[in-house]
Each structure stands twice: as structure tokens, then as C-alpha cells.
C-alpha positions as CSV (number, residue, x, y, z in Angstrom):
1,X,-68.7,69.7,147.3
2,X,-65.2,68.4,146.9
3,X,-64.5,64.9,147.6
4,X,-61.8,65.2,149.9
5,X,-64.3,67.5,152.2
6,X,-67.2,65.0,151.5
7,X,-65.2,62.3,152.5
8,X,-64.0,63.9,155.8
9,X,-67.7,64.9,157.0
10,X,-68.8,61.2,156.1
11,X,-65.5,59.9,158.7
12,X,-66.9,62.4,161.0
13,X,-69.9,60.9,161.3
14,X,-69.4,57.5,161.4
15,X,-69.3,55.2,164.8
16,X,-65.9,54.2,166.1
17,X,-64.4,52.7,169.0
18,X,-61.2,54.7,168.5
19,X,-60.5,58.0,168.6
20,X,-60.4,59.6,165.2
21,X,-57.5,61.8,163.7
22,X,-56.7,63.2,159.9
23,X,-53.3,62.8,158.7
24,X,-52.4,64.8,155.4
25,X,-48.6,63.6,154.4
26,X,-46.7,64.4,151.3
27,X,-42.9,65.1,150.7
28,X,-41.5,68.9,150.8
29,X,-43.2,71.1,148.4
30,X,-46.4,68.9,147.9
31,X,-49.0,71.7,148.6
32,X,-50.1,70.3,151.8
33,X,-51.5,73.8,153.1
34,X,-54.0,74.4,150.8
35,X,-56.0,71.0,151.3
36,X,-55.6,71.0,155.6
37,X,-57.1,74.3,155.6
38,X,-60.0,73.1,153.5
39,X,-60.6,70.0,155.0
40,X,-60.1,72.1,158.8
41,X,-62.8,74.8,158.1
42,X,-65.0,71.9,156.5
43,X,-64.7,70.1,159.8
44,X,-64.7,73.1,162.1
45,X,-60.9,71.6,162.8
46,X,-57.4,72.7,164.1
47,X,-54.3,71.9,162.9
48,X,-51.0,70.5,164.6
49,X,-48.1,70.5,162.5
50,X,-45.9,67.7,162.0
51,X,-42.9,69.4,160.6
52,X,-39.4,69.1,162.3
53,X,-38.3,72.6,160.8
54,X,-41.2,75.0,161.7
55,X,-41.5,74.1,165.1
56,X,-38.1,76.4,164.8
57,X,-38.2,80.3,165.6
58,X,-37.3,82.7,162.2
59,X,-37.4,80.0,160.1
60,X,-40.2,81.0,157.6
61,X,-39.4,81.3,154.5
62,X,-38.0,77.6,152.9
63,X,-39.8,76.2,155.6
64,X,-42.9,77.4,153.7
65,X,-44.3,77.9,156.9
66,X,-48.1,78.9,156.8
67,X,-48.8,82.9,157.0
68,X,-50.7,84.4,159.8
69,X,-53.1,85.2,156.9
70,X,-53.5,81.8,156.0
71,X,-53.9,81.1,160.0
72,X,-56.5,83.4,160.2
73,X,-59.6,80.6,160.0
74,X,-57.5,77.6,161.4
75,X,-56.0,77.7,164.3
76,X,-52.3,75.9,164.2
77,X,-50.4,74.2,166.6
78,X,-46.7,73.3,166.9
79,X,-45.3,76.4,165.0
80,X,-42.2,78.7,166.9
81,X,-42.0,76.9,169.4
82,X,-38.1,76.7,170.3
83,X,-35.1,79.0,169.3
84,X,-33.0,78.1,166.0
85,X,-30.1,77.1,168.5
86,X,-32.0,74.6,170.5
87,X,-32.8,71.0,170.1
88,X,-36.1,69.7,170.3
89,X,-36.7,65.2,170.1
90,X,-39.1,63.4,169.0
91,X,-40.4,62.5,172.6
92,X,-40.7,66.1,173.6
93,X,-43.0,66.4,170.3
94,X,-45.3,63.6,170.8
95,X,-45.7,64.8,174.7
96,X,-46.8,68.4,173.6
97,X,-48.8,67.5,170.7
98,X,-50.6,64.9,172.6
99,X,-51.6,67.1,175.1
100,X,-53.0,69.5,172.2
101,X,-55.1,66.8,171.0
102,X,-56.8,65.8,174.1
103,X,-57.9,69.3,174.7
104,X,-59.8,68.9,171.2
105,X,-61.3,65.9,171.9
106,X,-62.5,67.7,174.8
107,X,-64.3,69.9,172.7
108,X,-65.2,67.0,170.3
109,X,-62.9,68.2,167.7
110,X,-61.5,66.0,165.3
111,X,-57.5,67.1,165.5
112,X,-55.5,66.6,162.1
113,X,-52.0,66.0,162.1
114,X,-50.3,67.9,158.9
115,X,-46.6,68.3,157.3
116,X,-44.1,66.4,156.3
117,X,-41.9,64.5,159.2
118,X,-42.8,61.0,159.3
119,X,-40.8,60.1,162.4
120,X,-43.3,63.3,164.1
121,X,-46.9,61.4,162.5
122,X,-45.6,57.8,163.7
123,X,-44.7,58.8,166.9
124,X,-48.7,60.0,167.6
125,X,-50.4,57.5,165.6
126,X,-48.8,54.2,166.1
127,X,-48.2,52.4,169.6
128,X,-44.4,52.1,169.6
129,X,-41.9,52.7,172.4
130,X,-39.2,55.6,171.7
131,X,-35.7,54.9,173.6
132,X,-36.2,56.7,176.9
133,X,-31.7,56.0,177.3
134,X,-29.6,58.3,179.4
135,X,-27.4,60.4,177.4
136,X,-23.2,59.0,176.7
137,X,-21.0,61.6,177.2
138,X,-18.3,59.8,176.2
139,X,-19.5,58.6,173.6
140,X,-21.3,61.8,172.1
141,X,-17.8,63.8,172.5
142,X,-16.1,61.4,171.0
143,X,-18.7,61.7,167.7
144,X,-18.1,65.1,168.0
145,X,-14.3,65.6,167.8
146,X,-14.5,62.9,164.9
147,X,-17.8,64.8,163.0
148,X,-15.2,68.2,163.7
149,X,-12.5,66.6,162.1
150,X,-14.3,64.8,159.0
151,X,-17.2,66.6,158.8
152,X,-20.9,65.2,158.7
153,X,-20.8,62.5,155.8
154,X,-18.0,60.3,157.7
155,X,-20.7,60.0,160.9
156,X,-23.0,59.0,158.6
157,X,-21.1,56.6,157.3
158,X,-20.6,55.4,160.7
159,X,-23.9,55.1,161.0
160,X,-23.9,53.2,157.3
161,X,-22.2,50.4,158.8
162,X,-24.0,49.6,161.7
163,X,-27.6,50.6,161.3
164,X,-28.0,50.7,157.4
165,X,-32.1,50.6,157.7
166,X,-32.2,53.9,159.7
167,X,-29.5,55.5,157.9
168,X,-31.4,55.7,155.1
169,X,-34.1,57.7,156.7
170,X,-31.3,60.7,157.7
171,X,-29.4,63.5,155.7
172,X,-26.2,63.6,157.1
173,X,-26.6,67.2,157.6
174,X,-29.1,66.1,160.5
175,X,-25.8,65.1,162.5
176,X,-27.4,65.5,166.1
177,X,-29.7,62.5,164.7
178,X,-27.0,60.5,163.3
179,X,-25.0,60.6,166.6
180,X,-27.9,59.9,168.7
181,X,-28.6,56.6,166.6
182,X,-24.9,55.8,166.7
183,X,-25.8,55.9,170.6
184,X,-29.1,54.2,170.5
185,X,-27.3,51.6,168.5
186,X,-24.1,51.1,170.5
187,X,-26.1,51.0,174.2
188,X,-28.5,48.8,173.1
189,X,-27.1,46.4,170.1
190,X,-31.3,47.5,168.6
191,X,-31.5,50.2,165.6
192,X,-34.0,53.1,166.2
193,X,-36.1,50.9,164.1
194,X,-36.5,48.4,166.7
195,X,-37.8,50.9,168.9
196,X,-40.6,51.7,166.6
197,X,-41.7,48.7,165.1
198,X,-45.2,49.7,163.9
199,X,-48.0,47.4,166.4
200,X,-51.2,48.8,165.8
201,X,-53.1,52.2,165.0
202,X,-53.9,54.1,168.1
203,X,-57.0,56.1,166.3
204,X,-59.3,55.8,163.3
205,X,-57.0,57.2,161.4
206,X,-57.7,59.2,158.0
207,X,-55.4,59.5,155.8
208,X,-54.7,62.2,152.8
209,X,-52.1,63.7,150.8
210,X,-52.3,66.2,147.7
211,X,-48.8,64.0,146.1
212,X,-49.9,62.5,143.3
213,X,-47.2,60.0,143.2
214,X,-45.2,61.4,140.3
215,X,-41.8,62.0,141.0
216,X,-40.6,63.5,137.8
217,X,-43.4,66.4,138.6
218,X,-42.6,66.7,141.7
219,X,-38.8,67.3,141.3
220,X,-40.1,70.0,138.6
221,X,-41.8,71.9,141.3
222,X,-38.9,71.6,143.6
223,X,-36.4,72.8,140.6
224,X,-38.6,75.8,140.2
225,X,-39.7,76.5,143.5
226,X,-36.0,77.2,144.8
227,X,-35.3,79.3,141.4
228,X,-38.2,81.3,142.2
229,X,-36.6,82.1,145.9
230,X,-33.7,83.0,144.4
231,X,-35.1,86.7,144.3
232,X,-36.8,86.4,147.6
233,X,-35.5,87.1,151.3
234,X,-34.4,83.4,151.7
235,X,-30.9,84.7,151.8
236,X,-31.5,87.2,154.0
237,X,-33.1,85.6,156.3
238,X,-30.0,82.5,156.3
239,X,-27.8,85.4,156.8
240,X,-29.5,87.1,159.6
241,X,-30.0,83.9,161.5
242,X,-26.0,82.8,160.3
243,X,-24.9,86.0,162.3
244,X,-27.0,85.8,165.0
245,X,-26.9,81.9,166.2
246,X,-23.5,80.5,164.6
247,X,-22.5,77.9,162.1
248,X,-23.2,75.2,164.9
249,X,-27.1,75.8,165.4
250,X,-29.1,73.1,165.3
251,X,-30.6,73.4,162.0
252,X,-27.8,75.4,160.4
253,X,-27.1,72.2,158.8
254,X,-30.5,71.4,157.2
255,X,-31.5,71.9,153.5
256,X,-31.0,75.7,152.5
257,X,-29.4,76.6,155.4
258,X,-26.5,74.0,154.9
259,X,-25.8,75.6,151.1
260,X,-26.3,79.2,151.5
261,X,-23.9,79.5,154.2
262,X,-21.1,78.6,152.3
263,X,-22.1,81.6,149.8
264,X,-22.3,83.7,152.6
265,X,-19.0,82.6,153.6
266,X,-17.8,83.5,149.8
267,X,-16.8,79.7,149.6
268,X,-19.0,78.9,146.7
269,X,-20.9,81.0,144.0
270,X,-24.8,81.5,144.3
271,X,-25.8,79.5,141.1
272,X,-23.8,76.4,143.1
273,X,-25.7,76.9,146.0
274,X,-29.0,76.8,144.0
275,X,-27.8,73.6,142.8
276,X,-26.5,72.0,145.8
277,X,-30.1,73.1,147.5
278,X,-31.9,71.7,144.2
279,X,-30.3,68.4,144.8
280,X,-30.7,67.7,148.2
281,X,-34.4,69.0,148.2
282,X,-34.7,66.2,145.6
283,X,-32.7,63.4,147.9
284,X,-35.0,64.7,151.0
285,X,-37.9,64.6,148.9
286,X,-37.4,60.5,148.0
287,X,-36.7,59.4,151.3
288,X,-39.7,60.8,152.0
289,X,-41.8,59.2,149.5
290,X,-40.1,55.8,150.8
291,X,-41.5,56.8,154.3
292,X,-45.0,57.3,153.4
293,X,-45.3,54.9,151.3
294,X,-47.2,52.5,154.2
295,X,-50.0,55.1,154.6
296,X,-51.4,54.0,151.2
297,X,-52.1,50.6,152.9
298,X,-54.0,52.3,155.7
């Protein structure tokens, strides 16, 4: 039997006064899939995925979002939910998810959180208050004509200057979360951070991730992964989404998206946007690692 099932049937068993919930976490590209679905038909299990991109209609293939083959055994939760062009918080995630999981307890399922957005794990697992703050119109226009003008990197330089902690967690290609901690920040004189200051574990939680903690691999795998898209339909499917929701959807300016679209737009050539995707795959990739990081201590 492999350990990773034998340790999850031993968890199963055990007595705990908390509920209990499996977290597998590794950066982009860590092979994640193949263990949840060993560990879910082990446990008679479903899965809800913690990933901020697949929750995002026609966005399949550098999401590496799990075929319907692959869904055939394991029942998963939190995929296609919302259109490319529409925004979805963290709140709104924890709220649906949450109401997923107590439906399997109901049926004395174990429910396992799986993928790779930390923010989306932390919100379920740990008890920590996320800013409930009416929105500043003022405020968020004036971000706006200034992220128009100078483009992404000078909010997030913004950002830089008065929440440094949090602005390491964010690309700034994810510019609707940069200006909404500019505004958490500015409202409240508290960083995101604040907000979720880890207390305490809600569950028995855990935890398991196929990263084996070797970055220099892992980069390798990234490197080759995107080469091997190259001939795929990745740029298809950037194109087809491109024409059909705009430059300005939500997610347009997230990894792969963010480089091809200048190809398409016959700004760059095709062997920059390979590199330009390589790159910041490798930058997302480390901020993850920093992230997770405080599982190992669970």
C-alpha cells in the first residue's frame, strides 16, 4: 500500500474533536493531481479545488485543469464556476466551499482541499477575519486612471511602499488584488496581513504535497513544461478567449495569458513570449514555496 494512502486511512480512523480535512499544496506544476485522486478514491473522498485560475470558465489548458477523464472516479468541486470576465474574492470562495464541505461531513466524508492558492487553503482552515470594507470609488478610479497610464508594475510599486509584506505575496499582473490592498491599506491604516493573522486550526488538518522541496527541479519541469505547450492549443485557446472577452478581463493579465497576448498582438516574437512565461512561472512558483512553507510545521 502506499504510504501516503496508509497514512490517510490511519487519520481517518483516529478520534478527534475537530473536524478533519486533507490539504495537498505544492507550487504550479508540482503534480498535485495524481496524489489527490489517489488519496480521494483510497478514502472514498471528493475533491474541492483551491486554485484561483480554474474556478475560471475556458481556462483549461495552462491552468492544467483536471480532465473529465481524470474526474471520472472523484468528484471535484470549485471548477468553471465564473466567466473569464468576472471577478470572484476570496470571501465569495470560502462561503461556497464551505458550504461544499458541510454537505460531506453530512455524509461522513472526509473533504480535501487541493491546488495551489494559499490565500484560498488559509481562508478555510485557519480562523481569521477577511476585511468585510465597502468598496472606494474614488479611490479605485483613481488606481485605475494611474494603473492606465503606467501600467501594472507602478501600482505595485505603490503597493511596495506601503504594505511591503503583502506585496510580496502578488504578481503585479494580479492588478485587481493590488488595488484592493492599496484600499484595505489606506481605509484601515492594517495590511491584508493583519486581517489574517493565523489563530488557530479550525480542523484536524492533514497535510500533503508531492514538492519535494527542490527548486532547481522544479524550475526544470516548469522550463520544459511550457516548451512542451509550445505545440499545443495553449495559444489558441489565449487567442479565442483574447477575442472574445478583451484585453481588460480579469485574468487576461495572469501568467500565459499576460505574455501571449502581446504575440497575438505581433508586439513580441513567440520564442520571447516562451521566455517571458518561463520566467514568471518561476517567480510565481517561489512565492509560492515561501507561502507554504508554514504547512511543514503543521
Amino acid at each position: 500500500m502506499d504510504k501516503n494512502v496508509k497514512k490517510v486511512l490511519e487519520f481517518s480512523k483516529k478520534t478527534s474533536e475537530l473536524p478533519k480535512i486533507i490539504v495537498i499544496y505544492g507550487p504550479t506544476w508540482a503534480w498535485k493531481t495524481d496524489m489527490s485522486i489517489d488519496i480521494a478514491k483510497a478514502l472514498d473522498s471528493e475533491i474541492i479545488s483551491t486554485d484561483s485560475r480554474q474556478i475560471f470558465k475556458e481556462m483549461d489548458i495552462w491552468t492544467w485543469k483536471i480532465t473529465k477523464q481524470e474526474m471520472k472516479w472523484v468528484p471535484h468541486h470549485m471548477l468553471d464556476i465564473v466567466a473569464p470576465n468576472e471577478e470572484y474574492s476570496v470571501g465569495e470562495f470560502k462561503r461556497e466551499a464551505e458550504k461544499i464541505m458541510e454537505k460531506l461531513y453530512s455524509e461522513w466524508k472526509i473533504p480535501m482541499l487541493v491546488g495551489w492558492t494559499g490565500l484560498y487553503i488559509d481562508s478555510i482552515i485557519y480562523e481569521f477575519d477577511i476585511p468585510e470594507l465597502p468598496a472606494d470609488w474614488d479611490l479605485r478610479n483613481k488606481l485605475e486612471e494611474d494603473r492606465l497610464k503606467y501600467w501594472n508594475e507602478r501600482l505595485h510599486k505603490e503597493l511596495e511602499k506601503i504594505d511591503p509584506e503583502y506585496a510580496k505575496e502578488l504578481h503585479p499582473n494580479n492588478y485587481r488584488y493590488v488595488m484592493r490592498a492599496i484600499e484595505v491599506k489606506k481605509l484601515t491604516w492594517k495590511s491584508k496581513t493583519e486581517f489574517r493573522q493565523k489563530k488557530k486550526l479550525k480542523y484536524d488538518a492533514l497535510f500533503f504535497t508531492p514538492y519535494k522541496w527542490d527548486r532547481e527541479e522544479l524550475y526544470n519541469k516548469i522550463n520544459a513544461r511550457v516548451l512542451k505547450f509550445e505545440d499545443l492549443w495553449v495559444f489558441r485557446e489565449v487567442k479565442k478567449l483574447y477575442e472574445k472577452y478583451g484585453e481588460e478581463a480579469f485574468w487576461m493579465k495572469s501568467i500565459w495569458y499576460a505574455e501571449i497576448i502581446p504575440y497575438l498582438k505581433w508586439e513580441i516574437s513567440k520564442e520571447k513570449a516562451i521566455e517571458e512565461i518561463q520566467k514568471n512561472s518561476r517567480h510565481y512558483a517561489k512565492r509560492q514555496i515561501t507561502w507554504f512553507k508554514k504547512y511543514e510545521n503543521n
